[in-house]
C-alpha positions in Angstrom: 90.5 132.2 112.6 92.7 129.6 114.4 95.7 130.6 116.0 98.5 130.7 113.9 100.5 127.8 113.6 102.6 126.3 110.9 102.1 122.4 109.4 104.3 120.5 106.8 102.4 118.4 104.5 104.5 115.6 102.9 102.9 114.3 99.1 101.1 117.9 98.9 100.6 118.3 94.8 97.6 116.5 94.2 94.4 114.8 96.3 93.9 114.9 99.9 97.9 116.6 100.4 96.4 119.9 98.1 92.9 120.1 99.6 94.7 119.5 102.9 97.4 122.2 102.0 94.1 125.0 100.8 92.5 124.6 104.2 95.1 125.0 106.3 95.9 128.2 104.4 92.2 129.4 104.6 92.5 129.1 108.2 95.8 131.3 108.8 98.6 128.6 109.0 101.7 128.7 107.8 101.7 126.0 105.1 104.8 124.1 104.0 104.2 121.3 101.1 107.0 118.8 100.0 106.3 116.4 96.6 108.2 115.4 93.6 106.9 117.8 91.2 108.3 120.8 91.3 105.8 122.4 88.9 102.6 122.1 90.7 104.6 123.1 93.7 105.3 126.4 92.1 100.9 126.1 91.4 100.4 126.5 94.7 102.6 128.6 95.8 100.8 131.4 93.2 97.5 129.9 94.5 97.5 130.2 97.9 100.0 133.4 98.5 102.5 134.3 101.1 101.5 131.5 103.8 102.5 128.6 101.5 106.1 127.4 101.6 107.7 124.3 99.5 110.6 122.1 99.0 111.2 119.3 96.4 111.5 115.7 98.2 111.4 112.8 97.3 110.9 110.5 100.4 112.9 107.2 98.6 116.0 109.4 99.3 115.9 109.0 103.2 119.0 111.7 104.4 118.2 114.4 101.8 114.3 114.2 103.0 115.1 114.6 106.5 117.4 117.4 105.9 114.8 118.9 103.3 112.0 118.8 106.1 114.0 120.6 108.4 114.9 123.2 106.3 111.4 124.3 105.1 110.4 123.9 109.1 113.1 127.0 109.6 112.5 128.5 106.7 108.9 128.7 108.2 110.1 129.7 111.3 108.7 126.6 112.9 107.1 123.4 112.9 103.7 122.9 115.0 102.3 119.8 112.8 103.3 117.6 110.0 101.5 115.5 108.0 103.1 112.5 106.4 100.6 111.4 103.4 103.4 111.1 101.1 102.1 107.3 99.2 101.8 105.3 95.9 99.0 102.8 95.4 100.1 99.7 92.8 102.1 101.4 90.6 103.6 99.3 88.1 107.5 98.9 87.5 108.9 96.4 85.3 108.8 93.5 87.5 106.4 92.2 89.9 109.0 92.5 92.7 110.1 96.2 91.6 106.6 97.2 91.9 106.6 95.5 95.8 110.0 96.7 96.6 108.9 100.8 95.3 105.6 101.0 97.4 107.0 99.7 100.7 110.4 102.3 100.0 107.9 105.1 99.7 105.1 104.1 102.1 107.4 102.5 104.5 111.2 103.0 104.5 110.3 107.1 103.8 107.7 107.4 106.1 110.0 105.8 109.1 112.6 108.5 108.1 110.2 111.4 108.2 108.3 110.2 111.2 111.4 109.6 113.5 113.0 112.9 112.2 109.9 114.2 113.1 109.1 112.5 116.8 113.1 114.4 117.4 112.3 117.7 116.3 109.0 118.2 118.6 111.0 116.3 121.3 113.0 119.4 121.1 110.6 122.2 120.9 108.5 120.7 123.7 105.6 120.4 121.7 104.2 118.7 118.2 101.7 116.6 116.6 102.2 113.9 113.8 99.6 113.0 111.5 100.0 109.7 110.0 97.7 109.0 106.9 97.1 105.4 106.9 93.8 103.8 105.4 91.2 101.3 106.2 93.0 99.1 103.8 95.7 98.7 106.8 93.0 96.4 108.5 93.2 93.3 106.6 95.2 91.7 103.9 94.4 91.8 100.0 95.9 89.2 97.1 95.9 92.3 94.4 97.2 94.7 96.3 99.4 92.9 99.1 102.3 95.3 99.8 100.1 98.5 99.5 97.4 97.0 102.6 100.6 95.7 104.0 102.2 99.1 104.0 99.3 100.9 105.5 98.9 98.2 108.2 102.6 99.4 109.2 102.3 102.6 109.4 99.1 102.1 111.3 101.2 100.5 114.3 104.2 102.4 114.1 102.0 105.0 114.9 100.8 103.0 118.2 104.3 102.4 119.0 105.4 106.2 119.1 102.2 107.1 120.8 103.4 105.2 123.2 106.8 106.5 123.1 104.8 110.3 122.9 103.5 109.5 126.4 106.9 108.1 127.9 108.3 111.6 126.8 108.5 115.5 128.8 107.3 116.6 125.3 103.6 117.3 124.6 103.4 115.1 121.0 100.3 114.1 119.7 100.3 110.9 117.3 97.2 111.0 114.9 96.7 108.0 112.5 94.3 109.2 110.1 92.8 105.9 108.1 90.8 107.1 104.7 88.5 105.0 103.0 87.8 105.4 99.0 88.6 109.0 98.4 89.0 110.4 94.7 92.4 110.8 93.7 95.4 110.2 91.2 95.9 107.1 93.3 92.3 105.4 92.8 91.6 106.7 89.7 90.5 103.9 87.2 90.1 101.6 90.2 86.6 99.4 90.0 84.4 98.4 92.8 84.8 101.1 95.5 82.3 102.5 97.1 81.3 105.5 99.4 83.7 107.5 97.3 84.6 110.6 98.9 86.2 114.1 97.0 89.4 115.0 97.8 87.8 118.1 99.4 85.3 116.5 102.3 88.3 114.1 103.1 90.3 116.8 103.9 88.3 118.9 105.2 87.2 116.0 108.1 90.9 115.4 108.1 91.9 118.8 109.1 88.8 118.7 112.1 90.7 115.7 113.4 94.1 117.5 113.5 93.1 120.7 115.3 90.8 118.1 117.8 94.0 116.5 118.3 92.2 113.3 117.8 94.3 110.0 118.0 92.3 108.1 115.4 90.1 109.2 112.4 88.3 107.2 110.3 87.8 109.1 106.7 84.6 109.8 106.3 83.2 108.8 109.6 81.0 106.0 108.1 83.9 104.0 107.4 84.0 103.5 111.2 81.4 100.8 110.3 83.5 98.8 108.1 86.3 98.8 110.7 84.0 97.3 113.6 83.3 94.3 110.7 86.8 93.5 109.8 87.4 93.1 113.2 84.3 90.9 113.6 84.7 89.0 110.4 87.1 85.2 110.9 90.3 85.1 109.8 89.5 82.1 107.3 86.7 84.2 106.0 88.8 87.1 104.8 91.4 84.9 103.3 88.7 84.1 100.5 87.8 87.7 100.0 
């Protein structure tokens, strides 16, 4: 068993965030999990027993989710790790602009509160790790799903910047930007045309090997390392047809 630690897991009711959440718990840490639905919360919390903790959040409201993730890290006697996968994909609001404007609050605006709330906190203990759960749609921009790629490709080098910032500082904090490919959740289901799907389960089980290896980048699964090495190769003027 590893030694006991304790890891927040933001957007843990569903996907990689649960499977995440079941692991960690299967190997002795204290597990705290924030999300919107209370319900499923509650579903875990009679799943997985006495090392699972919660807290309703909803990362759109920026000072109550800071707060919130403090609480649940004393209530757990301690934060050693967080992971911020909180996201939405292209989920529709009434308008075109609404539907922009409410993935880039989620996936940017809350993960900056969460992730500088968090970069404090470990300051403070001496010690941390944030995991960052990006994708490899951060490498490249898309025309149907602009502010989601967008999104991702921010969080991707925010995460450079406070690595930097990690080494600049007495603390020992360790910045991991996890970048999935297609994995099988609530957020791709009914999507066409992906390929190398993986479960929920494998993603987050390679996921978790990356966090304890206190790895700086993972690709989810490791093939997708491939596709990364030919966006990079791949013109400019080329992608903009895609």
């Amino acid at each position: 068993m590893d030694q006991a630690k304790s890891v927040i897991i933001t957007g843990a009711t569903s996907g990689i965030g649960r499977e995440l959440a079941r692991i960690f718990v299967n190997h002795g840490y204290k597990t705290g999990g924030t999300g919107r639905r209370v319900e499923r919360l509650e579903e875990m919390q009679n799943e997985f027993g006495d090392l699972f903790f919660y807290r309703q959040m909803d990362v759109t409201q920026f000072k109550q989710a800071r707060t919130t993730l403090i609480e649940l890290a004393d209530e757990m006697g301690g934060m050693d790790i967080v992971v911020l996968n909180a996201g939405i994909s292209n989920i529709q609001q009434s308008s075109a602009i609404e539907t922009e404007q409410k993935g880039i609050d989620v996936n940017v605006s809350g993960f900056i509160q969460l992730a500088n709330r968090s970069f404090d906190y470990f300051e403070n203990r001496g010690s941390g790790q944030i995991v960052g759960i990006s994708s490899i749609a951060s490498m490249l921009g898309y025309g149907p799903s602009a502010p989601y790629n967008a999104s991702k490709a921010f969080i991707s080098n925010y995460m450079q910047g406070y690595r930097q910032k990690a080494l600049r500082s007495d603390a020992d904090i360790i910045i991991t930007d996890i970048k999935p490919g297609f994995v099988e959740s609530e957020l791709t289901e009914g999507q066409k045309n992906m390929f190398w799907v993986a479960s929920s389960k494998k993603a987050a089980l390679q996921i978790f090997k990356a966090i304890v290896n206190r790895k700086h980048y993972a690709y989810i699964t490791r093939r997708w390392r491939l596709i990364a090495w030919l966006i990079k190769m791949v013109p400019d003027r080329i992608i903009d047809r895609i």
